[in-house]
Structures are given as structure tokens and as C-alpha cells.
SEFIZA-3560 file (N, C-alpha, C; in Angstrom, 3 decimals):
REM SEFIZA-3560
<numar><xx>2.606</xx><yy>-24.290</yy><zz>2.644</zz><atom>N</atom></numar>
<numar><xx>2.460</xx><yy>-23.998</yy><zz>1.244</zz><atom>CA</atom></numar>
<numar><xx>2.368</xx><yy>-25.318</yy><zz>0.509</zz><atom>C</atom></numar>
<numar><xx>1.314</xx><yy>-25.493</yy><zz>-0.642</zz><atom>N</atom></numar>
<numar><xx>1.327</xx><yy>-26.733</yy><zz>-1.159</zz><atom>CA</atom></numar>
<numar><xx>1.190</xx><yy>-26.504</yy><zz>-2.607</zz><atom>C</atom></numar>
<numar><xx>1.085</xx><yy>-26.994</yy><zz>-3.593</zz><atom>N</atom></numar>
<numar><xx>1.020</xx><yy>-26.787</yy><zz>-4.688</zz><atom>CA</atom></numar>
<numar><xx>0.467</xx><yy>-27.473</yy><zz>-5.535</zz><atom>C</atom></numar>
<numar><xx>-1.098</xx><yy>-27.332</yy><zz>-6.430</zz><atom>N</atom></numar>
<numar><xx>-1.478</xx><yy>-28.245</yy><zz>-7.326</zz><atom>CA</atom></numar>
<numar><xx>-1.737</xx><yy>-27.439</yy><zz>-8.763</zz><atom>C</atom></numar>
<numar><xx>-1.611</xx><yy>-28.330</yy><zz>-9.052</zz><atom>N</atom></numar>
<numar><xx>-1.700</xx><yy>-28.441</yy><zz>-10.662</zz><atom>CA</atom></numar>
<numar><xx>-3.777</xx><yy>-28.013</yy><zz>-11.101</zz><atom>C</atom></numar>
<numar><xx>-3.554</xx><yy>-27.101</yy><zz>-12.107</zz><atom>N</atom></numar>
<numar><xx>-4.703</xx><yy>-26.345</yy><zz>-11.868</zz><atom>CA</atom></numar>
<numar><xx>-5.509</xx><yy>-27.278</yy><zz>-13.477</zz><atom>C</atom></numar>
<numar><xx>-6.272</xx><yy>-26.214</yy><zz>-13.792</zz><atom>N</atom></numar>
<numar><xx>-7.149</xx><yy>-26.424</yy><zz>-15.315</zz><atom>CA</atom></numar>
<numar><xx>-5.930</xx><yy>-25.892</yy><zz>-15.800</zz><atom>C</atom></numar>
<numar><xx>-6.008</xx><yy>-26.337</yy><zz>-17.308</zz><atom>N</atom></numar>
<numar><xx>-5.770</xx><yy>-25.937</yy><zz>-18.255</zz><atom>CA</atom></numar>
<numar><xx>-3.815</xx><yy>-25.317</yy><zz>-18.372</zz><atom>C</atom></numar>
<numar><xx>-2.956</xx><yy>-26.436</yy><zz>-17.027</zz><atom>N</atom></numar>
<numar><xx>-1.593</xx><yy>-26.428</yy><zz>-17.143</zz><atom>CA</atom></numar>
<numar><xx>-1.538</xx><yy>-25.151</yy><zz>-16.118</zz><atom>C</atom></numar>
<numar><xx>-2.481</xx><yy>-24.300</yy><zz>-15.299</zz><atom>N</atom></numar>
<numar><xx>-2.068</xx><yy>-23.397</yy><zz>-14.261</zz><atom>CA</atom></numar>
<numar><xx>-2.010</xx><yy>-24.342</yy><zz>-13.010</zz><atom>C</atom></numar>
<numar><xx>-0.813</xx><yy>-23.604</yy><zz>-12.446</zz><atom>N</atom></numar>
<numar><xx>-0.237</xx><yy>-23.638</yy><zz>-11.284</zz><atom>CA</atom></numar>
<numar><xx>-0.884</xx><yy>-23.237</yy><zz>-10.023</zz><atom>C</atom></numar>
<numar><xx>-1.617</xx><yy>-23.771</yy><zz>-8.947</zz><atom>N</atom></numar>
<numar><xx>-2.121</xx><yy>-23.028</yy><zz>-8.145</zz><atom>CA</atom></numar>
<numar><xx>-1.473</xx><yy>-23.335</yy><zz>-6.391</zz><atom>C</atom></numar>
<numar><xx>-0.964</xx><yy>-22.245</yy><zz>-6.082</zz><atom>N</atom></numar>
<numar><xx>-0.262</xx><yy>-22.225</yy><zz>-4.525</zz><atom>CA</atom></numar>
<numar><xx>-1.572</xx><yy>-22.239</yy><zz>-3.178</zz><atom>C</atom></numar>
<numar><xx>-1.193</xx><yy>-22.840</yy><zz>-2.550</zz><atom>N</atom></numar>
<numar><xx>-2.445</xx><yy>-22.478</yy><zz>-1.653</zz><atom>CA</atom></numar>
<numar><xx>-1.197</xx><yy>-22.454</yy><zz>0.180</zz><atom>C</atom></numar>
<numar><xx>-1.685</xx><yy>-21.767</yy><zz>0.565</zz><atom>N</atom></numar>
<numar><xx>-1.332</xx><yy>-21.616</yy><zz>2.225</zz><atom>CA</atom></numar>
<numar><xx>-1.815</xx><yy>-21.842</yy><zz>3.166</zz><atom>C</atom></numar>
<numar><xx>-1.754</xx><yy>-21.842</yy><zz>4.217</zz><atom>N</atom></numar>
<numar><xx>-2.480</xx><yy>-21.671</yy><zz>5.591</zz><atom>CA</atom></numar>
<numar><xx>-3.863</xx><yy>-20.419</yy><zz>5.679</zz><atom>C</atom></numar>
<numar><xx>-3.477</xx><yy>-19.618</yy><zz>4.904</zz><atom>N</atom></numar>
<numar><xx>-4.226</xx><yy>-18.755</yy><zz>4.364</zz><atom>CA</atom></numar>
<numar><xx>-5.175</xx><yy>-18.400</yy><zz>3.390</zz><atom>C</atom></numar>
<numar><xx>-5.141</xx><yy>-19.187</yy><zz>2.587</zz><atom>N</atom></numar>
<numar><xx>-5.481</xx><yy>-19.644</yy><zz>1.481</zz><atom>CA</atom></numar>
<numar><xx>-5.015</xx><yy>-19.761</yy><zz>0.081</zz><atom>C</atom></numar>
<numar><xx>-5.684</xx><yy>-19.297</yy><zz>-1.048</zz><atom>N</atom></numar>
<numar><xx>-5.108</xx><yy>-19.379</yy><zz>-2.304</zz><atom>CA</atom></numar>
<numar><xx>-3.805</xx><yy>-18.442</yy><zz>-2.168</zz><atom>C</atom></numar>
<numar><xx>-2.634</xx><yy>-18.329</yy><zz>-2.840</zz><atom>N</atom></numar>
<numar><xx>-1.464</xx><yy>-17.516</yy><zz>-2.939</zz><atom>CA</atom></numar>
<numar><xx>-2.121</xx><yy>-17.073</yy><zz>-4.780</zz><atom>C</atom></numar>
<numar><xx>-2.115</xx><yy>-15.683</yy><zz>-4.966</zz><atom>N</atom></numar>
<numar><xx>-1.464</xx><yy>-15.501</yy><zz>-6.422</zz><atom>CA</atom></numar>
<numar><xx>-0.390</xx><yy>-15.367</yy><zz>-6.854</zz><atom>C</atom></numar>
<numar><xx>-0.175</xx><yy>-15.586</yy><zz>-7.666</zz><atom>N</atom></numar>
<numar><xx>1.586</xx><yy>-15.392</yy><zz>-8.033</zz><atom>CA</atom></numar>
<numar><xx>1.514</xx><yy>-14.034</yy><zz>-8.629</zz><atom>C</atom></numar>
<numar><xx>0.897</xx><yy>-13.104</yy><zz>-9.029</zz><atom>N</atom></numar>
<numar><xx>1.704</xx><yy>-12.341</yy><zz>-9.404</zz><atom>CA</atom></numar>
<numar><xx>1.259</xx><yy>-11.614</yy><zz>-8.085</zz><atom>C</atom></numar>
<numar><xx>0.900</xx><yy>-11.216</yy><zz>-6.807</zz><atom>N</atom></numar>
<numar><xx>1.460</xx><yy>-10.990</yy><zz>-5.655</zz><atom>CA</atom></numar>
<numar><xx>2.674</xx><yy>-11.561</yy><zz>-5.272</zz><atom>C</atom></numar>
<numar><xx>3.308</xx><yy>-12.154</yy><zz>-5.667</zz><atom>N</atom></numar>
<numar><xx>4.458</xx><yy>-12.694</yy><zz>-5.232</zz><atom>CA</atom></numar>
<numar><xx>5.714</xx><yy>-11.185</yy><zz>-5.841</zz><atom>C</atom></numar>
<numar><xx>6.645</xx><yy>-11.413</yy><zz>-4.990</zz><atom>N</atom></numar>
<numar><xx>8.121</xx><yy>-10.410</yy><zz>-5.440</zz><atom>CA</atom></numar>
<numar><xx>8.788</xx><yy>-11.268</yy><zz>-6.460</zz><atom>C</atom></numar>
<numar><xx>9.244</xx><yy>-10.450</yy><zz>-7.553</zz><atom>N</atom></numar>
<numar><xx>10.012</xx><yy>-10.861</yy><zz>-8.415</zz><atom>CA</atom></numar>
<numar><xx>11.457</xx><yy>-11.261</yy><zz>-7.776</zz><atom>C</atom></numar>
<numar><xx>12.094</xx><yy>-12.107</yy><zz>-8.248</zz><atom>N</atom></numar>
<numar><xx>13.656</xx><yy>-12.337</yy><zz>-7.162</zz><atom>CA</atom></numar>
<numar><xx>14.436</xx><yy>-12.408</yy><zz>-8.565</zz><atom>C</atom></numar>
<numar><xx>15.208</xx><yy>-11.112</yy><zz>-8.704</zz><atom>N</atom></numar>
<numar><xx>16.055</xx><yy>-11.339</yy><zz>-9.816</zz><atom>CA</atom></numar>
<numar><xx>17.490</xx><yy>-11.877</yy><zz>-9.543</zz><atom>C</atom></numar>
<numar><xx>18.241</xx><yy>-12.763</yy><zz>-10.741</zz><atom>N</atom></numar>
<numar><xx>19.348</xx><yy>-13.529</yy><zz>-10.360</zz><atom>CA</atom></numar>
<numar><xx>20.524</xx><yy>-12.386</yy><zz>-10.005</zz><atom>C</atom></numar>
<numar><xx>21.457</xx><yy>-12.538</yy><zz>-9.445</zz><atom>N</atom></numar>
<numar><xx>22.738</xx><yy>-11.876</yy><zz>-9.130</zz><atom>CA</atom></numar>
<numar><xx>23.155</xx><yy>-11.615</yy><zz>-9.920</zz><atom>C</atom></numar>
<numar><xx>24.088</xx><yy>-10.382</yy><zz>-10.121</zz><atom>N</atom></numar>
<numar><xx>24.942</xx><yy>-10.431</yy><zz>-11.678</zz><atom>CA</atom></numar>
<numar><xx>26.237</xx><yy>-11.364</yy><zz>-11.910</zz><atom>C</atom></numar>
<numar><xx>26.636</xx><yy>-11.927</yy><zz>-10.812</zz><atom>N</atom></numar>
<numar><xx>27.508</xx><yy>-13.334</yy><zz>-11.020</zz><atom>CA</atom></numar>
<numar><xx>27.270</xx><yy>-14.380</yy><zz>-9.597</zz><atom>C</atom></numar>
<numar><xx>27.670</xx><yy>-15.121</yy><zz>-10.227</zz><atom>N</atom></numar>
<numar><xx>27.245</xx><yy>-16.231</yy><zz>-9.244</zz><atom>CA</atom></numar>
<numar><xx>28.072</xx><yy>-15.667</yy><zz>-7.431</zz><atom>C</atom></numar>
<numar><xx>26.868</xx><yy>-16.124</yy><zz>-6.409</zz><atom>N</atom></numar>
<numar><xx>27.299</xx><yy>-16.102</yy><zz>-5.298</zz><atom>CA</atom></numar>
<numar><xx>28.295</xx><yy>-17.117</yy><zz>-5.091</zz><atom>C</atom></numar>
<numar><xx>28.506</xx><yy>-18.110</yy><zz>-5.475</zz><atom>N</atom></numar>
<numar><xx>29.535</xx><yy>-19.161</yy><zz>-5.280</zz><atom>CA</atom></numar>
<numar><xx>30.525</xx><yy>-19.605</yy><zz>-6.245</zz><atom>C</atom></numar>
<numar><xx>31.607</xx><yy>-19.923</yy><zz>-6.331</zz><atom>N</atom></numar>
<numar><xx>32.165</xx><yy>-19.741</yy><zz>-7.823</zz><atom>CA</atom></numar>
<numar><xx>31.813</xx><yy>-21.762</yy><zz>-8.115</zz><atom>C</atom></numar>
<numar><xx>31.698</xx><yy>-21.041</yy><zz>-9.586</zz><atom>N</atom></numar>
<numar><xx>31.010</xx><yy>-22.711</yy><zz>-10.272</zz><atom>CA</atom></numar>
<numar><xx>32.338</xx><yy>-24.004</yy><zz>-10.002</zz><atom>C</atom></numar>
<numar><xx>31.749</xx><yy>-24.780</yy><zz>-9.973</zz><atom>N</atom></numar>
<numar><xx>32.649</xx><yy>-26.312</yy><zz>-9.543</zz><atom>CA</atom></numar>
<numar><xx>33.370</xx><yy>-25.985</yy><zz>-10.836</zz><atom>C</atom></numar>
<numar><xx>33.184</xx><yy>-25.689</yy><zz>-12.114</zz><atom>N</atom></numar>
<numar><xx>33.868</xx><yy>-26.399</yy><zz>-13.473</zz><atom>CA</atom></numar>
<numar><xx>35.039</xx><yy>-25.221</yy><zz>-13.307</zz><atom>C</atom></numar>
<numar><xx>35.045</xx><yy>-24.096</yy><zz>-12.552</zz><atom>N</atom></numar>
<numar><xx>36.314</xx><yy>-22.905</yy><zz>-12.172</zz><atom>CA</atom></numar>
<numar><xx>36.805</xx><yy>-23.354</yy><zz>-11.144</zz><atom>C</atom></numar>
<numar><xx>36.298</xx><yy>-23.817</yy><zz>-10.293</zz><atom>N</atom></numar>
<numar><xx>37.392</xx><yy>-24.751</yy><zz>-8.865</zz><atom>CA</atom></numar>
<numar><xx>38.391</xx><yy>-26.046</yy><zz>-9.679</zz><atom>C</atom></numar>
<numar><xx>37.423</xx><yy>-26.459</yy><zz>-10.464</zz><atom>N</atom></numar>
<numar><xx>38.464</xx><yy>-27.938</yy><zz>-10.897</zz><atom>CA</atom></numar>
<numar><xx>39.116</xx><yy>-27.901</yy><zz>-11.794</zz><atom>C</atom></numar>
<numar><xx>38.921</xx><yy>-26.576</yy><zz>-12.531</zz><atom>N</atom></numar>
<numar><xx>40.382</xx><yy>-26.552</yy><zz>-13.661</zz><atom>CA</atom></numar>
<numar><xx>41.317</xx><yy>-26.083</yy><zz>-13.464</zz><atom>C</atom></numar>
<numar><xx>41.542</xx><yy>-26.087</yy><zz>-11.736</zz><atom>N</atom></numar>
<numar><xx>42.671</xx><yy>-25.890</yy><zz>-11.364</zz><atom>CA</atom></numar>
<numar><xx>43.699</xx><yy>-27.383</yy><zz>-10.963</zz><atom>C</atom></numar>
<numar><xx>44.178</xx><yy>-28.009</yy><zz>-11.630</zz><atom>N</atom></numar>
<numar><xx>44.595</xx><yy>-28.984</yy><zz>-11.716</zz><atom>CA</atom></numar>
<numar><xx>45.451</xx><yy>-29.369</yy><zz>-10.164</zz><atom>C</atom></numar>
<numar><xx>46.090</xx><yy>-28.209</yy><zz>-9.570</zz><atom>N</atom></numar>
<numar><xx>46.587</xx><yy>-28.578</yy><zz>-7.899</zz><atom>CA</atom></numar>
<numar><xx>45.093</xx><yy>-28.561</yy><zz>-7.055</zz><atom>C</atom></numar>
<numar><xx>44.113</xx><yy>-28.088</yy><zz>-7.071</zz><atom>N</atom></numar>
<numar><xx>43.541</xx><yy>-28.786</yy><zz>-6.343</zz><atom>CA</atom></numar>
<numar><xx>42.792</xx><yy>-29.962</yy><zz>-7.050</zz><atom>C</atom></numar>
<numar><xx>42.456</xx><yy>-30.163</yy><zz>-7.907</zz><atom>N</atom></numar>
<numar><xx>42.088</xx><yy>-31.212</yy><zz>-8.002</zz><atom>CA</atom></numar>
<numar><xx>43.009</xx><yy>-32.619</yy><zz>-7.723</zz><atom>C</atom></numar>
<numar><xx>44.452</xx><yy>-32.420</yy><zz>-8.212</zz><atom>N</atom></numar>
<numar><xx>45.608</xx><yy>-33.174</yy><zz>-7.381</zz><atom>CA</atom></numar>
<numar><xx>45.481</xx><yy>-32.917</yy><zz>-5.843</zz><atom>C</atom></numar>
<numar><xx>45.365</xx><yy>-32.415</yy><zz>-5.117</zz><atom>N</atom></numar>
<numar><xx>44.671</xx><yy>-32.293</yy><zz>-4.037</zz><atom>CA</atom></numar>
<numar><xx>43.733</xx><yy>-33.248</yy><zz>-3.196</zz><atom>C</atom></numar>
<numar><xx>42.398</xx><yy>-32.883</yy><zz>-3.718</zz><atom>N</atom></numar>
<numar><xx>41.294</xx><yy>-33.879</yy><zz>-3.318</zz><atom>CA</atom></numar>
<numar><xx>42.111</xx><yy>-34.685</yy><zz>-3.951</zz><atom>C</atom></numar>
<numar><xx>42.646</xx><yy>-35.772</yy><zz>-4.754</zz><atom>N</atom></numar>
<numar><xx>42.559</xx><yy>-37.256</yy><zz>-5.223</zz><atom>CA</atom></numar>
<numar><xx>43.788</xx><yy>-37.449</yy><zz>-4.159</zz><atom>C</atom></numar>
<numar><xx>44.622</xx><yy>-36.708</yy><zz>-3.563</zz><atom>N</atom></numar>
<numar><xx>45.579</xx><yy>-37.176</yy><zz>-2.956</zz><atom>CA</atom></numar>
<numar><xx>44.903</xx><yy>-37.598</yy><zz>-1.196</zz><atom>C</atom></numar>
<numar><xx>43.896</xx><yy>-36.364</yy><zz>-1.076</zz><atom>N</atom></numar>
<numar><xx>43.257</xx><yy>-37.202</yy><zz>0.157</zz><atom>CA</atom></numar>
<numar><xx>42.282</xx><yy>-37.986</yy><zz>0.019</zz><atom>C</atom></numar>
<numar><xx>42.130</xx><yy>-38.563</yy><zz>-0.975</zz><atom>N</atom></numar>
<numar><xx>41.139</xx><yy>-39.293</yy><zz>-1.238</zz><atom>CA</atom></numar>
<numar><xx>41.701</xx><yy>-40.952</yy><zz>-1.663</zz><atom>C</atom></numar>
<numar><xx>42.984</xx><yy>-40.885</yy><zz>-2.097</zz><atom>N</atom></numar>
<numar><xx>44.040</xx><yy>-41.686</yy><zz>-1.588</zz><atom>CA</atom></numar>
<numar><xx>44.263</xx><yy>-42.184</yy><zz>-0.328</zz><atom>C</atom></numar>
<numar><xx>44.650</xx><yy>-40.862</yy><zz>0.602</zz><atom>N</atom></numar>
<numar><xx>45.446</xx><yy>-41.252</yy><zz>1.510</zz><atom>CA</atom></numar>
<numar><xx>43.775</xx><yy>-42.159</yy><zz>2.350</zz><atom>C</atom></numar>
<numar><xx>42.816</xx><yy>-41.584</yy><zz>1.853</zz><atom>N</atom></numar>
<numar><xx>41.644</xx><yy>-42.177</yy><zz>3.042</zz><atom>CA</atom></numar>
<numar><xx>41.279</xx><yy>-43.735</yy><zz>2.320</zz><atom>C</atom></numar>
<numar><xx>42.070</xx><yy>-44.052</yy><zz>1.152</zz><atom>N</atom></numar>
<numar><xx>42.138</xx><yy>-45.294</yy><zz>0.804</zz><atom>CA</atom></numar>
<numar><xx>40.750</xx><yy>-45.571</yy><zz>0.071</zz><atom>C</atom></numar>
<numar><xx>40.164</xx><yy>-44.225</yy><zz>-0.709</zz><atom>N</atom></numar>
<numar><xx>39.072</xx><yy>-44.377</yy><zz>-1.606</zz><atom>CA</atom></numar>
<numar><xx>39.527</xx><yy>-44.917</yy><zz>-3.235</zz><atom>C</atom></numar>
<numar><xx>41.241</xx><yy>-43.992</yy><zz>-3.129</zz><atom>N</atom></numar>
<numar><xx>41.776</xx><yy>-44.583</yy><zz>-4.548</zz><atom>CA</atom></numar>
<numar><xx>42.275</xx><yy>-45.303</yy><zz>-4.121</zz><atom>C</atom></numar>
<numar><xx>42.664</xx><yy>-46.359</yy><zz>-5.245</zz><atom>N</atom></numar>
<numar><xx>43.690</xx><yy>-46.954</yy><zz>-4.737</zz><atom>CA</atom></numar>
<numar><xx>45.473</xx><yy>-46.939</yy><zz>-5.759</zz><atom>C</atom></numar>
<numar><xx>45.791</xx><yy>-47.420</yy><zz>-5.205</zz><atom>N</atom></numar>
<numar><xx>47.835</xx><yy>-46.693</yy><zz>-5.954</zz><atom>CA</atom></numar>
<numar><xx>47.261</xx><yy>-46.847</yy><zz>-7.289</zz><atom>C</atom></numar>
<numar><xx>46.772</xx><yy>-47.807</yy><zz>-8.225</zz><atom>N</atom></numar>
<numar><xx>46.763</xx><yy>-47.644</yy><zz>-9.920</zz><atom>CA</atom></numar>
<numar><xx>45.818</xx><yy>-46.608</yy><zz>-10.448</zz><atom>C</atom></numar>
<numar><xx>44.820</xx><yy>-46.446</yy><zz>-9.492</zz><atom>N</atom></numar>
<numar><xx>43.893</xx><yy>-45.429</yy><zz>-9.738</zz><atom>CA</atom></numar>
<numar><xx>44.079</xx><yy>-43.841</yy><zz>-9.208</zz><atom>C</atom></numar>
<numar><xx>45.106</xx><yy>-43.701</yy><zz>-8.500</zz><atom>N</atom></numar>
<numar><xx>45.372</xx><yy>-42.070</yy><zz>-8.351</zz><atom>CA</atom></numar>
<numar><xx>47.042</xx><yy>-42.143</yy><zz>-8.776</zz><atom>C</atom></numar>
<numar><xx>47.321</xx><yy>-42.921</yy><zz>-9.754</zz><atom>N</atom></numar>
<numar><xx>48.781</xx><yy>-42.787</yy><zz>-10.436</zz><atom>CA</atom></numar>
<numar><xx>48.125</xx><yy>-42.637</yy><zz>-11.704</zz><atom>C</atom></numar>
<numar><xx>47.169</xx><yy>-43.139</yy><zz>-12.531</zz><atom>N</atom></numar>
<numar><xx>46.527</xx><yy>-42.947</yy><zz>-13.559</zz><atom>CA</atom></numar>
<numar><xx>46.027</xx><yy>-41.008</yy><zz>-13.627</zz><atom>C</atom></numar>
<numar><xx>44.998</xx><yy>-41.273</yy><zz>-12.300</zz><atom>N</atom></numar>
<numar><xx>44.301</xx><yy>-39.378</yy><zz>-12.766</zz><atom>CA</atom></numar>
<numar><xx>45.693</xx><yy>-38.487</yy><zz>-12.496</zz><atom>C</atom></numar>
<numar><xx>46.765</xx><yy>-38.897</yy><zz>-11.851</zz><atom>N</atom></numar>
<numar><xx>47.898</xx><yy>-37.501</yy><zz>-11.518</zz><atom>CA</atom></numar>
<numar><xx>48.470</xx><yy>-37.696</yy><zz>-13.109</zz><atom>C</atom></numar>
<numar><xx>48.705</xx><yy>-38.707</yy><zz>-13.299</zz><atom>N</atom></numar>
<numar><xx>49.049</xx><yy>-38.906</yy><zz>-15.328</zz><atom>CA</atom></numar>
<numar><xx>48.052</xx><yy>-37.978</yy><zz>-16.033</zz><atom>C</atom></numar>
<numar><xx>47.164</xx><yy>-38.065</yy><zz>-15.791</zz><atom>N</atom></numar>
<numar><xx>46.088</xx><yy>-37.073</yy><zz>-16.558</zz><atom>CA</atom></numar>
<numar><xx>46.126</xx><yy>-35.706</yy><zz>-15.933</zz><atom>C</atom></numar>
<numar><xx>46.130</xx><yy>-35.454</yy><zz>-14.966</zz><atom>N</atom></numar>
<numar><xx>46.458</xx><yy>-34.226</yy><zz>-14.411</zz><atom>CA</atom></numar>
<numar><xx>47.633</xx><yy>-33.081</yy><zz>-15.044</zz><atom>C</atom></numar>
<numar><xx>48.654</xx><yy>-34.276</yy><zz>-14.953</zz><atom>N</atom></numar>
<numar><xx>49.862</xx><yy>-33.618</yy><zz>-15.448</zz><atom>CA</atom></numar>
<numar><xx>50.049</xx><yy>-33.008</yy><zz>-16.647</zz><atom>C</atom></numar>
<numar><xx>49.187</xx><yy>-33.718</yy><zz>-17.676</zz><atom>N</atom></numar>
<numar><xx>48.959</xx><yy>-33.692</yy><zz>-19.053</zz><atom>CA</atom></numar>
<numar><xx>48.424</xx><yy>-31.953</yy><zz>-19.143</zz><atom>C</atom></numar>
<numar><xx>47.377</xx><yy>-31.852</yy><zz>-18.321</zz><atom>N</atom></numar>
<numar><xx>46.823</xx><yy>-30.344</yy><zz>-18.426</zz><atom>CA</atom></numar>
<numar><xx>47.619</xx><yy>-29.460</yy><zz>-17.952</zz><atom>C</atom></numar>
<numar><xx>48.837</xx><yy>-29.337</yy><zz>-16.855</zz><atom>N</atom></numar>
<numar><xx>49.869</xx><yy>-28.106</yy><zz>-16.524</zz><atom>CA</atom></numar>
<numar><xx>50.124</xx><yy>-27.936</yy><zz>-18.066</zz><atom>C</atom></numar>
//
């Protein structure tokens, strides 16, 4: 499948087969909630995010002033 840029701002698909039309194509409608839950609902959970920075510490990515600073900020949000 490749894709060029047509006249006049159309889109044109082409295949092994040849031209693709799009409106032969299936509509794919979105889910009614997300299949995965969004990063910004994982991280306002403040223990895991204390979490990752603590192994991210221990693997010596923070270092002591920099994961004593974000658990200060952490704490602030309980």
C-alpha cells in the first residue's frame, strides 16, 4: 500500500492491485472508552508514580536530590 497526494488536495491509495477507493474501505468506529486506560489516570495516582521514581532511583537514573525533591512534590498531592 502506498500513498500519494492527488490533484486538487485528494488522497490517492494504490496497492499491489491497484488504485484502492476509500469509500470501499470499512468505516472503523472508535470504542466507547478507551481500550487502555490514559497515562494522565495511571499517574494521578501519586503511589505509583512514587513507585516508578523509586525504581528509577534505585537503577541510579535519579539521583538522592532529585527523587527527594519529586517525593516532596508527591506528598504535596496526598
Amino acid at each position: 500500500m502506498s500513498q500519494q497526494q492527488g490533484a486538487r488536495g485528494t488522497v490517492i491509495f494504490v496497492s499491489q492491485h491497484g488504485t484502492v477507493d476509500v469509500e470501499w474501505l470499512p468505516r472503523v468506529e472508535r470504542p466507547a472508552r478507551p481500550i487502555v486506560e490514559p497515562a494522565a489516570e495511571r499517574e494521578a495516582d501519586p503511589f505509583v508514580v512514587l513507585e516508578k521514581l523509586a525504581a528509577l532511583h534505585a537503577r541510579g537514573i535519579l539521583d538522592d536530590a532529585e527523587f527527594a525533591a519529586m517525593k516532596v512534590e508527591l506528598r504535596a498531592r496526598i
